[in-house]
C-alpha positions, 0 to 999 in steps of 0.5 A: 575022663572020656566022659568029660572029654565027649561032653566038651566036644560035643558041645564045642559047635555049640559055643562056635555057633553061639559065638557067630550067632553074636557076630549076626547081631552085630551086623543086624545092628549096623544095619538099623535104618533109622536112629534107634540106639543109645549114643551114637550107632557104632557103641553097641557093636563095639561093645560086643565086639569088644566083650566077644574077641576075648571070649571066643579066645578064650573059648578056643584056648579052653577047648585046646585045654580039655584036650590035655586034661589028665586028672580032676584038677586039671578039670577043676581049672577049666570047670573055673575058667569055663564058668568065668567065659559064661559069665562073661557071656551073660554080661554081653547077652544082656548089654544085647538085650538092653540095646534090643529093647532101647531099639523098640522103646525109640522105634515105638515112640518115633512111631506114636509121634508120627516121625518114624520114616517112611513104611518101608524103614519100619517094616525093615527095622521091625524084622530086624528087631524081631529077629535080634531078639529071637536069637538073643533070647536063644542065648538066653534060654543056651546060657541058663538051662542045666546051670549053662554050658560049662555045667550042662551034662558035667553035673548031674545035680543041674536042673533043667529048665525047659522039656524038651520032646526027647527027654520024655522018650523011653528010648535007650538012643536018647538016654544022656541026649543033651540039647544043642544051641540050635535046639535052644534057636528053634524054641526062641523061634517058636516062642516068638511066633506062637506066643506060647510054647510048642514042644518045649515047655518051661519047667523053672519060673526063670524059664518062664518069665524068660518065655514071657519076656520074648514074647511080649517083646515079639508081640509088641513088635510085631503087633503095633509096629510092623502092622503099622508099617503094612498099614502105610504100605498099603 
């Protein structure tokens, strides 16, 4: 069992920083300069918000169950629960990632048909836009390797779907080493900047189309909109 609970709370920062990493998209969302969201600009911030109340407590009442977990079927029930809130989490990453993209399909034709605002408005939304699907693709890449975070570390039969740098050392230190969702942050970052992978490489083909979705949407972004905001700029 202390194997158990030193998993769960090692990975309990990382369902919170999950968690605010929503709240940043919400905001990011809000912020928005012009009309690029299906209906009007408040749905899908009340959707995620509506989706990310239950789950953070639900992820609070989880960790205070791991902490009276005497036997197997006591971690039967929270391994069930558990799975329910991933789940759940998935169905408002992709309402995010929906919302994301509609976000650039509008920017884009707005932007072909020569009504997009002024340059510094698309520059703005541009980033904005990159930076939602940075960490959009960052809980992607958290919510599916290893069978996702209820799994991750608890079933050794999990695959990995990404490689990261401290799996290959021979060092004892790293042995059982598990990667956190900041670690999950800087792939989608690299990723969405080099258009290629880094130090972590893709080992599933879901990992790989996954890759391959953010950084098409990232060149898009920053190919044609962003270097036509610069463009009116200057």
């Amino acid at each position: 069992m202390r194997h158990e609970h030193a998993i769960v709370h090692h990975r309990a920062l990382d369902f919170w920083s999950a968690r605010a990493a929503v709240l940043v998209i919400i905001c990011l969302q809000l912020l928005v300069i012009n009309d690029l969201s299906f209906g009007p600009r408040w749905l899908a911030p009340a959707i995620e918000a509506a989706l990310l109340a239950p789950l953070s407590i639900a992820t609070a009442w989880t960790q205070m169950q791991t902490q009276k977990a005497v036997d197997h079927e006591h971690w039967y029930a929270i391994g069930r629960f558990r799975v329910f809130i991933r789940r759940t989490a998935l169905v408002m990453t992709g309402v995010i990632s929906i919302m994301n993209c509609g976000s650039l399909v509008f920017l884009v034709r707005a932007l072909l048909e020569g009504h997009a605002g002024a340059g510094t408005t698309l520059l703005v939304d541009a980033l904005n836009i990159w930076v939602t699907n940075v960490i959009v693709f960052a809980l992607w890449f958290w919510s599916t390797d290893r069978g996702g975070p209820p799994t991750c570390g608890l079933v050794k039969r999990a695959q990995a779907d990404f490689l990261f740098p401290q799996m290959t050392l021979p060092d004892r230190e790293t042995q059982g080493w598990l990667p956190g969702f900041v670690d999950y942050v800087f792939l989608a970052f690299t990723n969405a900047t080099a258009f290629s992978p880094t130090d972590t490489l893709p080992l599933t083909q879901r990992a790989k189309l996954l890759m391959m979705a953010e950084a098409m949407i990232s060149l898009l972004t920053i190919a044609l909109v962003a270097a036509r905001a610069v463009n009116i700029l200057a």
